[in-house]
C-alpha positions as CSV (number, residue, x, y, z in Angstrom):
1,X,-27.7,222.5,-40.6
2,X,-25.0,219.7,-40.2
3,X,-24.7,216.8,-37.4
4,X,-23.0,218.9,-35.5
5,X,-24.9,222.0,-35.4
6,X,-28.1,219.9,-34.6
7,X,-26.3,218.6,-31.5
8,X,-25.2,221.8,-30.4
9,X,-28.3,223.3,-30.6
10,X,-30.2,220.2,-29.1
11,X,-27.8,220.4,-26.1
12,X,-28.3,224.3,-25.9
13,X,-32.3,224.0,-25.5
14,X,-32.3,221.1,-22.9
15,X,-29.4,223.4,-20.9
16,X,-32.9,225.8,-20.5
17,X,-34.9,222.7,-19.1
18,X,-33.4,223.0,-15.9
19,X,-35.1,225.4,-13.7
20,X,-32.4,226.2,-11.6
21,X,-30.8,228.0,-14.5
22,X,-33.9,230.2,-14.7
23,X,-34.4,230.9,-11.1
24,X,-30.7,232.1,-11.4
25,X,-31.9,234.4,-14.3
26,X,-35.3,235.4,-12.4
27,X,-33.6,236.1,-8.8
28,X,-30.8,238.4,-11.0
29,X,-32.7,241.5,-9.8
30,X,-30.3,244.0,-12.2
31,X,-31.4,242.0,-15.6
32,X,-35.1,241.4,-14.1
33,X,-35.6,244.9,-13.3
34,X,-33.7,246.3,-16.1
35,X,-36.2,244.8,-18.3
36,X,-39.2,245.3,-16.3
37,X,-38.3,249.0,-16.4
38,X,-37.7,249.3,-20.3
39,X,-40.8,248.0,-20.5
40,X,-43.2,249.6,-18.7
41,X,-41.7,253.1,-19.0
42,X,-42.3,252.7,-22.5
43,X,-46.3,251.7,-22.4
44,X,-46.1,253.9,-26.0
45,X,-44.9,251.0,-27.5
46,X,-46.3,248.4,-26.2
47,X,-49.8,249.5,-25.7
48,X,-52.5,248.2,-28.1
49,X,-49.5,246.8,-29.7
50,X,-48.3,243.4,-31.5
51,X,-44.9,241.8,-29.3
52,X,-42.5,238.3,-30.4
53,X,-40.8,237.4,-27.4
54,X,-37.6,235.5,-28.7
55,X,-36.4,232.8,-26.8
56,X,-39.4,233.1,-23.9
57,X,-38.2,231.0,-20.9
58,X,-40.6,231.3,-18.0
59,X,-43.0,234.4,-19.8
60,X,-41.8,237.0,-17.5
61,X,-40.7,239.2,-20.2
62,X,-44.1,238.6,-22.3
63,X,-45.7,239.2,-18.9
64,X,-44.0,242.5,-18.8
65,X,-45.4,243.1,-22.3
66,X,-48.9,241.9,-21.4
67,X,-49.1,244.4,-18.3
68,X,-47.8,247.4,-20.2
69,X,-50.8,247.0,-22.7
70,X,-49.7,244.9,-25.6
71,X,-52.8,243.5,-27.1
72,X,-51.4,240.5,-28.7
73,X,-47.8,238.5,-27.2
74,X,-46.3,235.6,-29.2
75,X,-43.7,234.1,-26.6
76,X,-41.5,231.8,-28.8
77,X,-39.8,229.0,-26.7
78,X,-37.9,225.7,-28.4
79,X,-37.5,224.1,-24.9
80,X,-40.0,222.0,-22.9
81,X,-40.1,224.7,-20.6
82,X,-42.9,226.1,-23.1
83,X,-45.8,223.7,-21.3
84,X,-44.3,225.7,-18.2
85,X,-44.6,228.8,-19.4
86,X,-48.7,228.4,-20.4
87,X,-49.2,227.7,-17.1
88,X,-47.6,230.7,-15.4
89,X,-49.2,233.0,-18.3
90,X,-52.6,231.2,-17.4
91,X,-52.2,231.6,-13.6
92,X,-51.7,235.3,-14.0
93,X,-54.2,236.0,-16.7
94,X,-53.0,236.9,-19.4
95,X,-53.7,233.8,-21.9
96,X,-55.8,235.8,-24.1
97,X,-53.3,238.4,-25.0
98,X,-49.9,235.5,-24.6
99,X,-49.5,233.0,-26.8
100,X,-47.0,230.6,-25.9
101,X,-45.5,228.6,-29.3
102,X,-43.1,226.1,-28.3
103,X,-40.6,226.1,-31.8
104,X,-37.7,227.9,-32.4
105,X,-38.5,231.5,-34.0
106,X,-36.2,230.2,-37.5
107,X,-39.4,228.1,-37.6
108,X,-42.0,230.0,-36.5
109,X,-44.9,231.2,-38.6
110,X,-47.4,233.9,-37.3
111,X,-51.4,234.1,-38.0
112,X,-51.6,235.5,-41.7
113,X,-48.4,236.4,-42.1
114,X,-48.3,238.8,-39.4
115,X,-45.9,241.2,-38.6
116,X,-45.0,242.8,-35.3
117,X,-44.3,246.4,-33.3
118,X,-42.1,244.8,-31.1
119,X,-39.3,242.3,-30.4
120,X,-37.9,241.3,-26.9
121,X,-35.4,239.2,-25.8
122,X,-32.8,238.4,-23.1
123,X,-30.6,236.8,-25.7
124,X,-27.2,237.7,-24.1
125,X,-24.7,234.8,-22.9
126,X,-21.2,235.7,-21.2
127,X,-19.3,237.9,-22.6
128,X,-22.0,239.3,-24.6
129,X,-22.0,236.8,-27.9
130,X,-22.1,233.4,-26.2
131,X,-24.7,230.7,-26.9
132,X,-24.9,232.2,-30.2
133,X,-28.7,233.1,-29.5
134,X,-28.2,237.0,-31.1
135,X,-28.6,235.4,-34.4
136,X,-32.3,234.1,-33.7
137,X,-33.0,237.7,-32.7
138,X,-31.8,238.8,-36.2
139,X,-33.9,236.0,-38.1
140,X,-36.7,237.0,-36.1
141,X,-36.2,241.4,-36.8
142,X,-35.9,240.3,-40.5
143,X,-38.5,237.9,-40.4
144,X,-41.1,239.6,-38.8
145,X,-40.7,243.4,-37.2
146,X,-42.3,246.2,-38.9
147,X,-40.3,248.9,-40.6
148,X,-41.0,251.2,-37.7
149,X,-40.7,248.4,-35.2
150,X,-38.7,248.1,-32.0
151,X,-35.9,246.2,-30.7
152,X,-35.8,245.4,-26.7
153,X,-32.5,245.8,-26.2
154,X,-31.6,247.7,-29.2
155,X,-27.9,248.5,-28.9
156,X,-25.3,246.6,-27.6
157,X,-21.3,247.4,-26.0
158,X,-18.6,245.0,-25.2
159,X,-16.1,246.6,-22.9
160,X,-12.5,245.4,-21.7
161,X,-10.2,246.7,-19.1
162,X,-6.5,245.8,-17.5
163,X,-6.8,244.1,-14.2
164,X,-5.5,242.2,-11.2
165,X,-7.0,238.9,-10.3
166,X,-6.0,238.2,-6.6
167,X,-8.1,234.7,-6.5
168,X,-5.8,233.4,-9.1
169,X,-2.2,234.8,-8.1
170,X,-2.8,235.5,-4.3
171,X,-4.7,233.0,-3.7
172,X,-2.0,230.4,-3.8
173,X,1.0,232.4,-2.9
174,X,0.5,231.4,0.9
175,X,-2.1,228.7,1.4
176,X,-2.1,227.7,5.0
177,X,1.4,228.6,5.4
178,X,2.7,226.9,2.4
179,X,3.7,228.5,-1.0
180,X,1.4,226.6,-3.6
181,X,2.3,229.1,-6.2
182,X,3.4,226.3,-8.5
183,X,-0.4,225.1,-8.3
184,X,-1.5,228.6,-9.1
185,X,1.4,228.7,-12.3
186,X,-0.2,225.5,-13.6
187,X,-4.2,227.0,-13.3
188,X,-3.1,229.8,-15.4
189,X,-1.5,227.9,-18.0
190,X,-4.8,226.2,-18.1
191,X,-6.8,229.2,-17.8
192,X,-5.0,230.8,-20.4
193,X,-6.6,229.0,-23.6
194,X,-10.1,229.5,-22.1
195,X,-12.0,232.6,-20.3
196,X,-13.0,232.4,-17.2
197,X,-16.6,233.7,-15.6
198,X,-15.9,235.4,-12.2
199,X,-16.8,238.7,-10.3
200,X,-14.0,240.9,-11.0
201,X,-14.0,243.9,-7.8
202,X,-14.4,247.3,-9.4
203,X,-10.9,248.2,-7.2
204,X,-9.4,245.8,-9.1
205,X,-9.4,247.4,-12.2
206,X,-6.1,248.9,-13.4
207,X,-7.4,251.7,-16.0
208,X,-10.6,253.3,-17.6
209,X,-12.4,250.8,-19.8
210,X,-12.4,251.1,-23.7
211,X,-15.0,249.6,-25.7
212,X,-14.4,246.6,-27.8
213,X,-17.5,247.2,-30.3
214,X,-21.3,248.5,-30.2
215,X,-23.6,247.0,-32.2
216,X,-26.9,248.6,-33.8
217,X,-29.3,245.4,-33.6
218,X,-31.6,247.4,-36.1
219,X,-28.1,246.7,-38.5
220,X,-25.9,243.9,-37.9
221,X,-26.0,241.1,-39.5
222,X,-24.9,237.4,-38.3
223,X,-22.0,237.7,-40.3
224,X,-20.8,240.5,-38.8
225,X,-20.9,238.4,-35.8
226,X,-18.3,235.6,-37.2
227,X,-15.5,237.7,-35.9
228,X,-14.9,241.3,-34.0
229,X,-11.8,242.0,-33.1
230,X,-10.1,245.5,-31.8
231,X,-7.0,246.6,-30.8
232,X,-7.1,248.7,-27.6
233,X,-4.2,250.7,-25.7
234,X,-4.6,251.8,-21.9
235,X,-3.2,254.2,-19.8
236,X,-2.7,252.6,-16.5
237,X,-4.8,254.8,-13.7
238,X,-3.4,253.0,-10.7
239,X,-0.2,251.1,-10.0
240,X,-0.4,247.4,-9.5
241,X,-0.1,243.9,-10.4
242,X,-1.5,243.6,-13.8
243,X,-2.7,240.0,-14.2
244,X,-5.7,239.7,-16.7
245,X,-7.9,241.3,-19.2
246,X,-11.5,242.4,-17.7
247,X,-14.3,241.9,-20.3
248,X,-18.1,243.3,-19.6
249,X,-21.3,244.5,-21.7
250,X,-24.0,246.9,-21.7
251,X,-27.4,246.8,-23.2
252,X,-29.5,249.9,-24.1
253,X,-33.4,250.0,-24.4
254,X,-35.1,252.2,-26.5
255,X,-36.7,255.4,-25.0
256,X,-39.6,256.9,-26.7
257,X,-38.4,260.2,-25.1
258,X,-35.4,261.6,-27.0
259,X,-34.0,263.7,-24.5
260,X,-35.2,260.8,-21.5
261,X,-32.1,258.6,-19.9
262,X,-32.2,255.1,-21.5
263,X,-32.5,252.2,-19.1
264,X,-29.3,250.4,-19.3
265,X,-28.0,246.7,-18.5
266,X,-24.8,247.1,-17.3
267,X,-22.9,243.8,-16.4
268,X,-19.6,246.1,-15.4
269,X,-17.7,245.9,-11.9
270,X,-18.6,249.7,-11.2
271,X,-22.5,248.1,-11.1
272,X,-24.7,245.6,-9.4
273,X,-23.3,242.1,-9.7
274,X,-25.6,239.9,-12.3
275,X,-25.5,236.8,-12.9
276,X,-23.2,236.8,-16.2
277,X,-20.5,238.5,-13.9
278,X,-17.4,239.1,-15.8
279,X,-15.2,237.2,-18.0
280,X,-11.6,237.2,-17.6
281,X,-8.3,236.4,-19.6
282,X,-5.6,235.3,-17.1
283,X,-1.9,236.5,-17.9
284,X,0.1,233.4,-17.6
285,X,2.8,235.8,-15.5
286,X,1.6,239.0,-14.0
287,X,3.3,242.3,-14.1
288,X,3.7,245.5,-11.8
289,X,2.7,248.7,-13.7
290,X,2.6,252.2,-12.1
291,X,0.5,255.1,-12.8
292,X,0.3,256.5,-16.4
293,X,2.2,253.4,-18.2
294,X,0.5,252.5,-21.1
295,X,-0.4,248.8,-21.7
296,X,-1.9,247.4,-25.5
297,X,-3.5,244.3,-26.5
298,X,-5.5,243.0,-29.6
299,X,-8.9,241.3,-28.7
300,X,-10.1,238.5,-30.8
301,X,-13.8,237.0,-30.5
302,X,-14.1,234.4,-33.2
303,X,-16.9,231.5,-33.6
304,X,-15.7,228.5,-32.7
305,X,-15.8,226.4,-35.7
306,X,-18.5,224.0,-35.6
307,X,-19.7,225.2,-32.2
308,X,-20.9,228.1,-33.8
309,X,-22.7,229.1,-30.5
310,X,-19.3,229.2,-28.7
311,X,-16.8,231.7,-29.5
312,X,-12.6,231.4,-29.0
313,X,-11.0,234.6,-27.4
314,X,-7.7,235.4,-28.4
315,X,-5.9,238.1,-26.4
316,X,-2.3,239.2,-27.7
317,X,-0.3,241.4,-25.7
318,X,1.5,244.2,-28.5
319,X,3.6,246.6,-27.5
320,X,2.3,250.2,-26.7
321,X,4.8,252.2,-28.0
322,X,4.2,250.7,-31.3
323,X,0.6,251.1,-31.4
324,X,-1.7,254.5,-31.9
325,X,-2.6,256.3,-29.2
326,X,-5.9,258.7,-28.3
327,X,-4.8,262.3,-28.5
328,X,-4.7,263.2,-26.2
329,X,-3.1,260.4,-23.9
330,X,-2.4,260.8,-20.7
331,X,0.3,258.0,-20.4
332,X,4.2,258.5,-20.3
333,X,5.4,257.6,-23.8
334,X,7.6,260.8,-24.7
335,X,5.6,261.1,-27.7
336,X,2.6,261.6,-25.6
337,X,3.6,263.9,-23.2
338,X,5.1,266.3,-25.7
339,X,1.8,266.1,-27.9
340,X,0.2,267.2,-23.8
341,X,2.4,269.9,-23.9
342,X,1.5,271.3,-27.6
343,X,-2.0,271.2,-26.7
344,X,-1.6,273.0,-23.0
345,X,0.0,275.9,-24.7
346,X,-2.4,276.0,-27.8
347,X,-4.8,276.2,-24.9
348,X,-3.3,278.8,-23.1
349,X,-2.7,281.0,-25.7
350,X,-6.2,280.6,-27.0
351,X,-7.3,281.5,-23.1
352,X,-5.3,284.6,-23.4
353,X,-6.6,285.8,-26.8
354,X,-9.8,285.1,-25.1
355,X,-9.3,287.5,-22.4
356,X,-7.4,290.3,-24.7
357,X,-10.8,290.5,-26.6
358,X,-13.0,291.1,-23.3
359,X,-10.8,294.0,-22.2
């Protein structure tokens, strides 16, 4: 690891020093919950079993662990927050089955080798991949999880949507009386090279989301993080002013039940706020669409060079009409609607061959 790694890691564990950041994460009831249901609906696989909590913070996910019957918890935390951490474990019991080791899980060795039923970890940073703290999670499966073992989460899904930002175009357009929209030009100029965190309203959303990627964590690899790019097309399903690009994940748990709902993270506008929010691309100049246009784009996440724990997001605008559509598409390219129609009357004639055969 070069100079510059060192230091952005070394910055990226004192960040977790600060308490406030992990009240904010504690007081997020959808993550805490979320978690706390995974995993005590799932006492299967925890009971009398061996946990490694990556990336521990505080011990409320190892306390989870501990309380669903895990006999043995290593909670692995490179910050100073560790000596924190032993105490809360201590206050609520649980140091015999918790072990708090303050290193970072690439350097962690366990008892004898030891390998273990199941890993957890709340290793997701905006925008799903920021931080960079995904990859620990991958040392650690391939490091130390059993064959059979378990991955809390264990499947991950990047979203994006079309959308209007009023805070950024409205906003400006009559403050106090006055027209500061030449302000508001010059913050997305600025806005446009970087992402910005904010709670996008689920009315704000122009179309039906379409997912970026899903990740099997049993699967990918850190390489396969370097870059993921897709290229998306939408079908507006409300007319309005179309001024950014909406970006959310999911995170599923596993379910010992196969036919059981799996407890979901959502960070989406249709759900509870959290505290990652959403991240948005600003348009540097907004555009009215109506119902059924189709819009396109190409999404880039690439690592940011040295910062490998920081990603650059690249959004480029491509032109619908040249781009593949789902079939069907319910948007008002020609092309579209005539491939509606073939499909209505292949339909309809396979409804009345249907009914002929009944009589």
């Amino acid at each position: 690891m070069d100079s510059m790694e060192n230091k952005s890691t070394k910055e990226y564990f004192q960040s977790y020093e600060d308490i406030s950041v992990h009240r904010l994460m504690l007081d997020d009831n959808a993550r805490t919950q979320a978690y706390k249901q995974a995993i005590l609906s799932q006492v299967n696989y925890f009971s009398d079993k061996v946990v490694l909590d990556v990336g521990a913070g505080t011990g409320i996910l190892s306390l989870f662990c501990a309380q669903a019957g895990a006999r043995k918890v290593y909670a692995v935390e490179a910050s100073r927050l560790s000596s924190l951490a032993e105490r809360i474990v201590e206050t609520n019991n649980f140091s015999h089955i918790i072990k708090v080791i303050n290193n970072t899980v690439e350097n962690v060795c366990l008892p004898e080798d030891e390998k273990v039923d199941v890993i957890v970890s709340e290793w997701m940073g905006f925008y799903l991949l920021h931080e960079g703290m995904l990859d620990s999670v991958l040392t650690a499966r391939d490091k130390f999880l059993k064959p059979d073992g378990k991955l809390f989460p264990d499947t991950v899904s990047l979203y994006s949507a079309p959308c209007s930002l009023p805070k950024f175009y409205d906003h400006w357009e009559e403050f106090h009386g006055l027209d500061l929209s030449s302000l508001g030009d010059e913050e997305r100029r600025l806005k446009g090279s970087q992402p910005d965190i904010t709670e996008v309203n689920k009315d704000d959303l122009l179309a039906s989301h379409q997912l970026v990627c899903e990740l099997d964590l049993y699967k990918t690899s850190s390489k396969d993080l370097d870059s993921i790019s897709s290229r998306q097309v939408f079908t507006v399903s409300r007319e309005g002013r179309y001024q950014g690009v909406c970006i959310w994940f999911n995170c599923s748990f596993p379910s010992i039940d196969l036919d059981a709902t799996r407890v979901v993270l959502s960070t989406s506008p249709h759900c509870q706020q959290t505290h990652w929010k959403q991240t948005v691309l600003v348009l540097p100049e907004e555009m009215y669409v109506i119902e059924g246009e189709p819009l396109a784009w190409e999404l880039i996440l690439e690592r940011g060079g040295d910062d490998w724990r920081h990603y650059n997001i690249q959004c480029t605008l491509l032109d619908p009409e040249e781009e593949e559509h789902p079939v069907p598409c319910g948007c008002v390219l020609p092309k579209c609607c005539l491939i509606r129609e073939i499909i209505d009357k292949h339909m309809q004639t396979l409804d009345s061959s249907h009914l002929g055969s009944q009589e």
